[in-house]
Backbone as ProteinMPNN parsed JSONL, in Angstrom:
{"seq_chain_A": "XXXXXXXXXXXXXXXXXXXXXXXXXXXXXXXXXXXXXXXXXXXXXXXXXX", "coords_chain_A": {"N_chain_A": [[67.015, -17.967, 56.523], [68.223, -15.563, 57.778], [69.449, -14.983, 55.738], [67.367, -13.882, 53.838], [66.687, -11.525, 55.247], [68.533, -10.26, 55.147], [68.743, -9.803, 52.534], [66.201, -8.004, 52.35], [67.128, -5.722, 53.869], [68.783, -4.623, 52.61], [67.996, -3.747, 50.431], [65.682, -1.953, 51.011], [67.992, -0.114, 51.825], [68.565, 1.018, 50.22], [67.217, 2.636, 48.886], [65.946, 5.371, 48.584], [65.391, 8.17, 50.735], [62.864, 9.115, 51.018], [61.278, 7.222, 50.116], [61.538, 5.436, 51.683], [60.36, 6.089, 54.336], [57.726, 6.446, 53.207], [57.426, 3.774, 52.622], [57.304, 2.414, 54.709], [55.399, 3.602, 56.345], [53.41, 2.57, 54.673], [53.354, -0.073, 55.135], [53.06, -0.168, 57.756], [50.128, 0.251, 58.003], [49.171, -1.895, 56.928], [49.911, -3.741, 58.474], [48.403, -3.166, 60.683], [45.564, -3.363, 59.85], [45.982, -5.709, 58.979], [45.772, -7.291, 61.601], [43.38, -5.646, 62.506], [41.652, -7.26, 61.413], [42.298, -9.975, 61.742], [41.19, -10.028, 65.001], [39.028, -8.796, 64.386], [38.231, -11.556, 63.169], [38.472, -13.775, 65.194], [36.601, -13.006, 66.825], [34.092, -12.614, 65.722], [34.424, -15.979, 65.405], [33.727, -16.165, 68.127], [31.418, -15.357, 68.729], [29.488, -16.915, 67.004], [29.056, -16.316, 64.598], [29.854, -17.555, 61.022]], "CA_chain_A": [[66.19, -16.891, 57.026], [68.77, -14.609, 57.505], [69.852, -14.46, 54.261], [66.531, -13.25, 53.235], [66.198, -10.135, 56.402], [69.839, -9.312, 54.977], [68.587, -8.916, 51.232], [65.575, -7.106, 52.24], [67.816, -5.169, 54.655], [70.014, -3.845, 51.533], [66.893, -3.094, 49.405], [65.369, -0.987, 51.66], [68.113, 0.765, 52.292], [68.809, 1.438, 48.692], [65.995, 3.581, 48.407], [66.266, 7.085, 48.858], [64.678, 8.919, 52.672], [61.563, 9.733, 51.437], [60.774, 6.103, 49.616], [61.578, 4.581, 53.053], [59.42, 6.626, 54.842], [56.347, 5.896, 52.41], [57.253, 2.405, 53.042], [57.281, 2.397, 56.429], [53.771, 4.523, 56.284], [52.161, 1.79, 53.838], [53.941, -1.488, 55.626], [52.396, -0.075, 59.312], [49.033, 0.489, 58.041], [48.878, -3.417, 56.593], [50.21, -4.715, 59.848], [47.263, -2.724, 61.951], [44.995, -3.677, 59.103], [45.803, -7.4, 59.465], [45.756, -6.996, 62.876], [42.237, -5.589, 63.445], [41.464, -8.292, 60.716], [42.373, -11.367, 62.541], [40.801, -9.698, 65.75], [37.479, -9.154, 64.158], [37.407, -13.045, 62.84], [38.247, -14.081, 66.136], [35.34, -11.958, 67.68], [32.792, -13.601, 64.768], [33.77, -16.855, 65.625], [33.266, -16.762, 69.321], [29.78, -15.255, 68.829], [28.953, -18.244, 66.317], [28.83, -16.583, 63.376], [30.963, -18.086, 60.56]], "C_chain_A": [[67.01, -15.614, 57.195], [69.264, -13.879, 56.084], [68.956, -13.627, 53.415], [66.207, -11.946, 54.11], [67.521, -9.603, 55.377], [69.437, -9.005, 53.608], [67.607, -7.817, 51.497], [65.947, -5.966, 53.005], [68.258, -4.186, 53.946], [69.057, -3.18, 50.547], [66.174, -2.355, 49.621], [66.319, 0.426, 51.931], [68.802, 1.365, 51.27], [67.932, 2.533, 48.339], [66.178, 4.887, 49.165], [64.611, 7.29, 49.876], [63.42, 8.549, 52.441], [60.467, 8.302, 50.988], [60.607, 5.178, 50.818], [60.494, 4.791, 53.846], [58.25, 6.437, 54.572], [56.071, 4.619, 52.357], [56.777, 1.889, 54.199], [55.733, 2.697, 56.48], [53.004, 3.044, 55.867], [52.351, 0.297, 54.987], [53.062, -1.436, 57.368], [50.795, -0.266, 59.063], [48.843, -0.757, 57.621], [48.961, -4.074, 57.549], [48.95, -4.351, 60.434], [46.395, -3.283, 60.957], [44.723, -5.047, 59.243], [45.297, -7.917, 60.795], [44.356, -6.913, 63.364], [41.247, -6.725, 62.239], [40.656, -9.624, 61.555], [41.359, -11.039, 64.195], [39.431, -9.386, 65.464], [36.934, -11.062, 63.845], [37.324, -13.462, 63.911], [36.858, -13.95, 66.846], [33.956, -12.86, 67.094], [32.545, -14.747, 65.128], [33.354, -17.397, 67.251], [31.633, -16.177, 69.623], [29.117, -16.0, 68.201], [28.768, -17.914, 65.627], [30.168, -16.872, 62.346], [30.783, -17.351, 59.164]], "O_chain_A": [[66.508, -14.577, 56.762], [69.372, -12.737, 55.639], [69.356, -12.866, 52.534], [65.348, -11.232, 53.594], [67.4, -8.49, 54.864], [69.736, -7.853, 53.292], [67.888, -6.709, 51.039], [65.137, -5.043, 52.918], [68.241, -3.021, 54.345], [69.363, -2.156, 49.936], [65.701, -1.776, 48.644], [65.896, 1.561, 52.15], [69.636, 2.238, 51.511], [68.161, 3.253, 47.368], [66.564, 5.099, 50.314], [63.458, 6.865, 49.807], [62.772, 7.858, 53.228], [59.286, 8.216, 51.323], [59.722, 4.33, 50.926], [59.702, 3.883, 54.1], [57.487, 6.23, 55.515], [54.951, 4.157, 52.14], [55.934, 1.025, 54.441], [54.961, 1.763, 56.695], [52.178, 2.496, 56.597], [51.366, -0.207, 55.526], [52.604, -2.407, 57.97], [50.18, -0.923, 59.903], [47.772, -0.998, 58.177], [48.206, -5.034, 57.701], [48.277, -5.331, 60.754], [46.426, -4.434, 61.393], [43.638, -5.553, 59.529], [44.51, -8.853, 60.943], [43.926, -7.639, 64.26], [40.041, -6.821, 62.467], [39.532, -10.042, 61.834], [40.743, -12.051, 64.527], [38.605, -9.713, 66.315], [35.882, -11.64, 64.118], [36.157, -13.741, 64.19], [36.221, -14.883, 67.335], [33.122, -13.511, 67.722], [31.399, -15.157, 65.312], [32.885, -18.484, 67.587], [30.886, -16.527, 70.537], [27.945, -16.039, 68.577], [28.053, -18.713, 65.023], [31.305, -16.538, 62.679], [31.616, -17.509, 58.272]]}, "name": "protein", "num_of_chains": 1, "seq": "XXXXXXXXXXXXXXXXXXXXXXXXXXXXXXXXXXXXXXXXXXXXXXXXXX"}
């Protein structure tokens, strides 16, 4: 497991400012994305629909 944070560690930081930054941008908006995701199915299945 480390071995794989430390490659993506080095590949990130291979990339020039502004590629990081656009990463960062796209990588946040998937997390909140997933996020209000899993938090809507939740919601569905405690009102009973499936």
């Amino acid at each position: 497991m480390e071995a794989l944070f430390t490659s993506i560690e080095s590949i990130i930081l291979g990339l020039p400012p502004l590629l990081q930054l656009l990463l960062g941008i796209f990588g946040m908006l998937g997390v909140i994305k997933l996020f209000m995701f899993i938090v809507d199915l939740i919601e569905d299945r405690r009102e009973g629909k499936k």
